[in-house]
N, C-alpha and C positions, 0 to 999 in steps of 0.2 A: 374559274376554279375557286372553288370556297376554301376558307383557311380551314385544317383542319385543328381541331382544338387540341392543342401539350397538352400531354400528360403530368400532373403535380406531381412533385417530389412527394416522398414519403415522409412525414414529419419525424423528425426524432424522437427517438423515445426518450423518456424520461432517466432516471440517473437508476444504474442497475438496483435491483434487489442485494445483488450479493456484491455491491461496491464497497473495493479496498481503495483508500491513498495510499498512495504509490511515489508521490513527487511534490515539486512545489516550485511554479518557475520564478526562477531568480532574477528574469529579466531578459531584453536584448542581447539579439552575438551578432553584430555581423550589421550591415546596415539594409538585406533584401528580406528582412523577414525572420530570420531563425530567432530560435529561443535559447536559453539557457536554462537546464533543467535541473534541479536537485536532485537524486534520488533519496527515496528515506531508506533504502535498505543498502546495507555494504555490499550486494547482490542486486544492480539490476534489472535483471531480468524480466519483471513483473513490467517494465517499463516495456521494454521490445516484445511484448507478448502479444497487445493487442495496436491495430493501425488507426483506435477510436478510442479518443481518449474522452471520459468527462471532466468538466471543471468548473469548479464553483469559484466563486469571488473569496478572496482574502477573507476581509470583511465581511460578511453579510449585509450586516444592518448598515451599512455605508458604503454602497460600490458608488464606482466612480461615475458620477453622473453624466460626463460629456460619451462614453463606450458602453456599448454594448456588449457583455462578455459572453460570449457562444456559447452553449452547453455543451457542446464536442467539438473536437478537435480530431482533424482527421491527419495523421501525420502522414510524412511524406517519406523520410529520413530520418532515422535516429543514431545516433553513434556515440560512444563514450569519447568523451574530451577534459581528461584528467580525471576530477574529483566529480564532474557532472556528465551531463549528456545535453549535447545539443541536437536540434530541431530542426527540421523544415517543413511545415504545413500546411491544407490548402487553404485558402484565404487570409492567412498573414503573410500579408503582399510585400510588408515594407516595416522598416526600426520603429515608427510609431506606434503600428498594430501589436508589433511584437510586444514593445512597452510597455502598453495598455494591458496586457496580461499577466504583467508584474503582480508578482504574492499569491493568485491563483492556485488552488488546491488542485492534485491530477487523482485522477479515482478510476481504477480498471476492474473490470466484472473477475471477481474470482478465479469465476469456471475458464477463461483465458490463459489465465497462468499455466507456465508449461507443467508437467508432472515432473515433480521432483525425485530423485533418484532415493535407492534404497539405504534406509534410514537418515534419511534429509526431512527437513519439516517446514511449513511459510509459520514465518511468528503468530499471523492471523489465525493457523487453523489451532495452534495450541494454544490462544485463549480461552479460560474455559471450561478449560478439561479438568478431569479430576487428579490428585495428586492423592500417592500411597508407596507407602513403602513394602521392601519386602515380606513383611509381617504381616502384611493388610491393614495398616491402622492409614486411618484418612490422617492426609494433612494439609487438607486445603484443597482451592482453585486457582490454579495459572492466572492472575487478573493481567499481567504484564512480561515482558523482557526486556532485557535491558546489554547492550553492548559493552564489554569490559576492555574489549583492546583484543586479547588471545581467544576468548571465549564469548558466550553470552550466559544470562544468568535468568533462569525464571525467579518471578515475583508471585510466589504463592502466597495466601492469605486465607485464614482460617477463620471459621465464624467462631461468636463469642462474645462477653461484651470486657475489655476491648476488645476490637476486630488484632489479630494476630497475624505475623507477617512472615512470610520466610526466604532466604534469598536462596539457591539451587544451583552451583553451576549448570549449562548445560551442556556434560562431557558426559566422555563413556565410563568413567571413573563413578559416576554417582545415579547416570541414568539409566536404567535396567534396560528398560522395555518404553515406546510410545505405543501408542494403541487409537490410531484416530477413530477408526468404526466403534471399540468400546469407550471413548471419550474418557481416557484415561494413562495417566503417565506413571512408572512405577520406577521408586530411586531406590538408591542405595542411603538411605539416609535414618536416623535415631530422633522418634518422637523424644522432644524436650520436657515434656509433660510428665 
């Protein structure tokens, strides 16, 4: 009887189009293999969304020469443990493997993420957007957010020369309306101009 010829794996694709970071492993838990995950948002979720993760090297220009760092990551288990979320994976067999993936960047395709409830936002989709207040006067684009403890804060900035900044909380106190389809955000807020 002749061998019949395996079928190849299907190579992996490359790192999504619409890739967010998402984490950043902080190292070893445990000594069969798990990981120790950071999350970058006070919310999770974007971590448990998808069971393929991608991941790039810390570093770039200097990965570590004796490891080969996967480009996905196919988790096994994920669960919050404190301030992180630990791992189990397949092919990090053992605390060495785990190690080797120390500083690693974690990147999940967008479209994964769960849908977020009404009037919830991901930081990522209101970069970007336009900013105006009730009057209709522009004030900029969302370039960032930022975490205060009780709230978060968009980081508008206005063209001009100098470029102009503005900070926003983001409460219901000063934000009207988000508008992800019209790519726009409308406050309650007083051009200083």
């Amino acid at each position: 009887m002749a061998d019949r010829p395996t079928p190849e794996a299907a190579p992996e694709p490359g790192k999504p189009d619409d890739a967010v970071e998402v984490g950043r492993v902080l190292g070893a838990w445990g000594v069969r293999g798990g990981l120790k995950i950071k999350p970058l948002a006070s919310d999770p979720q974007a971590l448990f969304s998808s069971k393929r993760w991608y991941l790039e090297p810390a570093d770039v220009a200097t990965p570590r020469p004796s490891v080969a760092l996967p480009c996905w990551l196919r988790v096994k288990q994920a669960k919050v443990h404190g301030d992180a979320i630990v791992v189990t994976a397949h092919d990090v067999d053992d605390r060495d493997a785990a190690e080797a993936l120390k500083g690693a960047h974690i990147f999940v395709a967008r479209s994964s993420f769960p849908t977020p409830d009404e009037g919830e936002f991901y930081w990522v989709d209101l970069i970007g957007l336009s900013v105006v207040n009730a009057d209709g006067q522009a004030l900029g684009q969302v370039v960032g957010l930022f975490e205060t403890g009780p709230h978060c804060v968009l980081r508008i900035e206005a063209g001009g020369t100098p470029a102009r900044e503005r900070m926003i909380p983001f409460v219901d106190a000063y934000v009207q309306q988000g508008d992800l389809p019209g790519r726009r955000i409308v406050v309650d807020w007083a051009d200083e101009d």
